[in-house]
C-alpha positions as CSV (number, residue, x, y, z in Angstrom):
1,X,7.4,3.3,20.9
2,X,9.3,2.0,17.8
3,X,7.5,0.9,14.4
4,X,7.8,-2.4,13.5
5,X,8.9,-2.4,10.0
6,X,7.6,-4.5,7.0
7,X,10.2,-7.2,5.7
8,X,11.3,-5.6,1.8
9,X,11.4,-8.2,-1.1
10,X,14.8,-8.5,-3.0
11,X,13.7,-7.8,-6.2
12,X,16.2,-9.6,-9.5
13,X,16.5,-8.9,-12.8
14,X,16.3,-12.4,-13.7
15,X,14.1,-14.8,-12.8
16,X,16.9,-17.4,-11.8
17,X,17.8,-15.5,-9.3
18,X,14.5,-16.6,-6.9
19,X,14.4,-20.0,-8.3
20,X,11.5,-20.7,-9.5
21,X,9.8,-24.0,-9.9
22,X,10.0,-25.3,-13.9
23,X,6.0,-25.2,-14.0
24,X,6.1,-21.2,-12.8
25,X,9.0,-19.8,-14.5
26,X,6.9,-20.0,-17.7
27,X,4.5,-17.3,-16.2
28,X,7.4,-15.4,-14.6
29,X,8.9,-14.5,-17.6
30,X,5.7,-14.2,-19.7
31,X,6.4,-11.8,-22.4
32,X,2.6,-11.2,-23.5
33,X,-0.4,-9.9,-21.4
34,X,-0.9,-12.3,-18.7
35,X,-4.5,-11.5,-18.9
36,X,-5.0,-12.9,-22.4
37,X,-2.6,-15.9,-21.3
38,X,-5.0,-16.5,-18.5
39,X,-8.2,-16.8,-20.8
40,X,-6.7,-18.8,-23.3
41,X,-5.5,-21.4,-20.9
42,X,-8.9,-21.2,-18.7
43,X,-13.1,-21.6,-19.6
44,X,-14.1,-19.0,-17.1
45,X,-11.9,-16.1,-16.6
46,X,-12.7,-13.7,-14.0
47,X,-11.2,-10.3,-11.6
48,X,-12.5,-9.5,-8.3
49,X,-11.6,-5.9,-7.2
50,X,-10.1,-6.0,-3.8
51,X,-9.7,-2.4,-3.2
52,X,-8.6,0.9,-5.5
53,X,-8.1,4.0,-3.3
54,X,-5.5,6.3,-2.4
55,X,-2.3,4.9,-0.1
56,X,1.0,5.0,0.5
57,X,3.6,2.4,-1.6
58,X,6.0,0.5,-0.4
59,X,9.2,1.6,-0.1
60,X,10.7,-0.4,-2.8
61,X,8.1,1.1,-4.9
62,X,9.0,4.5,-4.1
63,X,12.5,3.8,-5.3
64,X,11.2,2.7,-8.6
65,X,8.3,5.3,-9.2
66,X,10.6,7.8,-7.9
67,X,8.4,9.3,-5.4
68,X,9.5,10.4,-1.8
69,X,7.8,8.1,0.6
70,X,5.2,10.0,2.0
71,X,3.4,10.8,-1.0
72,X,0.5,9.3,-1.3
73,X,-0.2,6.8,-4.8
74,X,-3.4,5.8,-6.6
75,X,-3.2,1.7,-5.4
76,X,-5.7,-1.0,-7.0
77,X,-5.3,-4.8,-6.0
78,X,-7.5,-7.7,-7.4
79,X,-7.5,-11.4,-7.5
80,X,-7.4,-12.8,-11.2
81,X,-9.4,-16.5,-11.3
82,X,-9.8,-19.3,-13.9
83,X,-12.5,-21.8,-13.7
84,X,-13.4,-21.0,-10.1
85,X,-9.6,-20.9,-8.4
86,X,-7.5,-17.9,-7.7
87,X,-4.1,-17.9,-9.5
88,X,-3.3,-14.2,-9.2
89,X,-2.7,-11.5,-6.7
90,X,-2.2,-8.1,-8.8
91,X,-1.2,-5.0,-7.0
92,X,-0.9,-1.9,-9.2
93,X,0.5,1.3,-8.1
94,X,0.8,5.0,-10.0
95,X,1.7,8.6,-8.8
96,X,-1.2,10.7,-7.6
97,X,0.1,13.1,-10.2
98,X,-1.2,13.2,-13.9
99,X,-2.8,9.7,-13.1
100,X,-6.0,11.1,-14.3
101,X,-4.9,13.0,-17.3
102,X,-2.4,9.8,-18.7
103,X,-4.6,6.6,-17.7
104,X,-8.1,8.0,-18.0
105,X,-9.6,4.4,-18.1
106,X,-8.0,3.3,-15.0
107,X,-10.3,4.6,-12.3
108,X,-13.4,3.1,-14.3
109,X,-11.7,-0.2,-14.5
110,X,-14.2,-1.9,-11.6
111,X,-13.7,-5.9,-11.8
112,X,-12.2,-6.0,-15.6
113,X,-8.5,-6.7,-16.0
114,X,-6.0,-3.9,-16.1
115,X,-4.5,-6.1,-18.9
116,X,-6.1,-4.6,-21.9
117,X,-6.0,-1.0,-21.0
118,X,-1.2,-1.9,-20.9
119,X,-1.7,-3.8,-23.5
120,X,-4.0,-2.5,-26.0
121,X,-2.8,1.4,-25.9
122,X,0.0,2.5,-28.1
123,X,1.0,5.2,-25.9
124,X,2.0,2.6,-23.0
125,X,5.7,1.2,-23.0
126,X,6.6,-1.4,-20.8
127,X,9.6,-1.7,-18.8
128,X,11.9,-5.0,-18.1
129,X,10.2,-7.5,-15.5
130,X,11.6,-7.9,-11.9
131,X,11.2,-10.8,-10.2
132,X,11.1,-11.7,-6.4
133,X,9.7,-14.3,-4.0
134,X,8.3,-12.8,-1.2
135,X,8.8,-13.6,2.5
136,X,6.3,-14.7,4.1
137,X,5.7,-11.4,6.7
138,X,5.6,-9.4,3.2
139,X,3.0,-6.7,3.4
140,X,1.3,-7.8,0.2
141,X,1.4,-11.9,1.3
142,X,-0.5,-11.0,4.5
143,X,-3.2,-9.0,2.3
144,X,-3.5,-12.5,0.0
145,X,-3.9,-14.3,3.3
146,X,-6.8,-11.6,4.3
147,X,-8.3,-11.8,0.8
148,X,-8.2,-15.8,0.9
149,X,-8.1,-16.6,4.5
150,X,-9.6,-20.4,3.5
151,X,-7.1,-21.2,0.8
152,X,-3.9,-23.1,1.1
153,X,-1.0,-20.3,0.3
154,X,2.5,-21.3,0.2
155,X,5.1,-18.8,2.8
156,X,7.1,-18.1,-0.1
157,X,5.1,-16.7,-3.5
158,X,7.0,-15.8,-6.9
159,X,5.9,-12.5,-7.8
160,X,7.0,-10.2,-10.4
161,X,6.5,-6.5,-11.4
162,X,6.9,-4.3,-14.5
163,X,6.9,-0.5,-14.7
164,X,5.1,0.7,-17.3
165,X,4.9,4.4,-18.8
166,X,2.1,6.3,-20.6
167,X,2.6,9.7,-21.7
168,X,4.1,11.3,-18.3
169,X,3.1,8.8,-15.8
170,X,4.3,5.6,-14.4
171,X,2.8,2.9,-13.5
172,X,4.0,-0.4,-11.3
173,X,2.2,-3.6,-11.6
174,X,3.4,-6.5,-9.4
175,X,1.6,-9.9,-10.2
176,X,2.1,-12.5,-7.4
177,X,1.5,-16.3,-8.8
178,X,-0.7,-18.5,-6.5
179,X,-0.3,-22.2,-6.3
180,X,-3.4,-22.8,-8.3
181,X,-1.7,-21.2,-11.6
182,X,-0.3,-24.6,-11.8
183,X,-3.1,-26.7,-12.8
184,X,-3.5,-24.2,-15.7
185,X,-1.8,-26.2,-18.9
């Protein structure tokens, strides 16, 4: 019996490289907390927890974290809305070890935004951005279709993702932009 495997997203280093549509390559290449970009250009910001639990990355992810690919990664994804509509799919990912010990406020996070705890600390450093678009048979574009099975998703999102460092540990946070996040001026 063989394994179907997942189709991998070619991640860039620069967001020309997916071709992005003028209206999105603003929030591609965001330099600030998306979170506070989000309630400033919204009246009603909110975060619905999807899951947070223990699971295995993807294998690009593995390749970033440096992890081998059966160990096993604290994994959290939510849906980011303003006024109502979803505009983001964030799926965060962070080694098993020292995850407790270097983002303490991470497993108590619930439905608020991971964006304060990156962007508030000191001790966190941020790595470049990567940006992809993802094909359509993408393990993280058929959980958005599970999460919003009513809503009109394009086949191919923009997505990004940025590693980011506290003390020891690493974290990788990969935002995928819905076609919502246009209406937002």
């Amino acid at each position: 019996m063989t394994v179907k495997q997942q189709p991998l997203a070619r991640w860039h280093t620069h967001v020309d490289a997916t071709h992005p549509p003028p209206n999105l390559r603003e929030w591609l290449t965001l330099g600030t907390s998306l979170t506070t970009t989000l309630r400033e250009r919204s009246n009603h910001f909110t975060v619905r927890k999807l899951h947070q639990h223990l699971a295995f990355p993807l294998p690009d992810e593995c390749d970033v974290l440096n992890l081998p690919h059966h160990e096993q990664v604290h994994e959290r994804e939510v849906l980011l809305y303003c006024d109502g509509a979803p505009v983001v799919f964030a799926h965060t990912v962070m080694p098993f070890l020292n995850a407790h010990a270097d983002w303490p406020a991470f497993h108590d996070l619930g439905e608020q935004s991971l964006g304060a705890l990156l962007f508030d600390d000191p001790l966190v450093t941020r790595g470049d951005l990567q940006f992809t678009h993802l094909p359509s048979k993408h393990l993280l574009q058929q959980r958005i279709y599970s999460a919003l099975p009513s809503e009109q998703i394009e086949s191919r999102l923009h997505a990004r993702r940025c590693l980011f460092q506290r003390n020891h540990s690493r974290m990788l946070v990969t935002e995928v932009f819905l076609p919502s996040i246009a209406k937002l001026k």
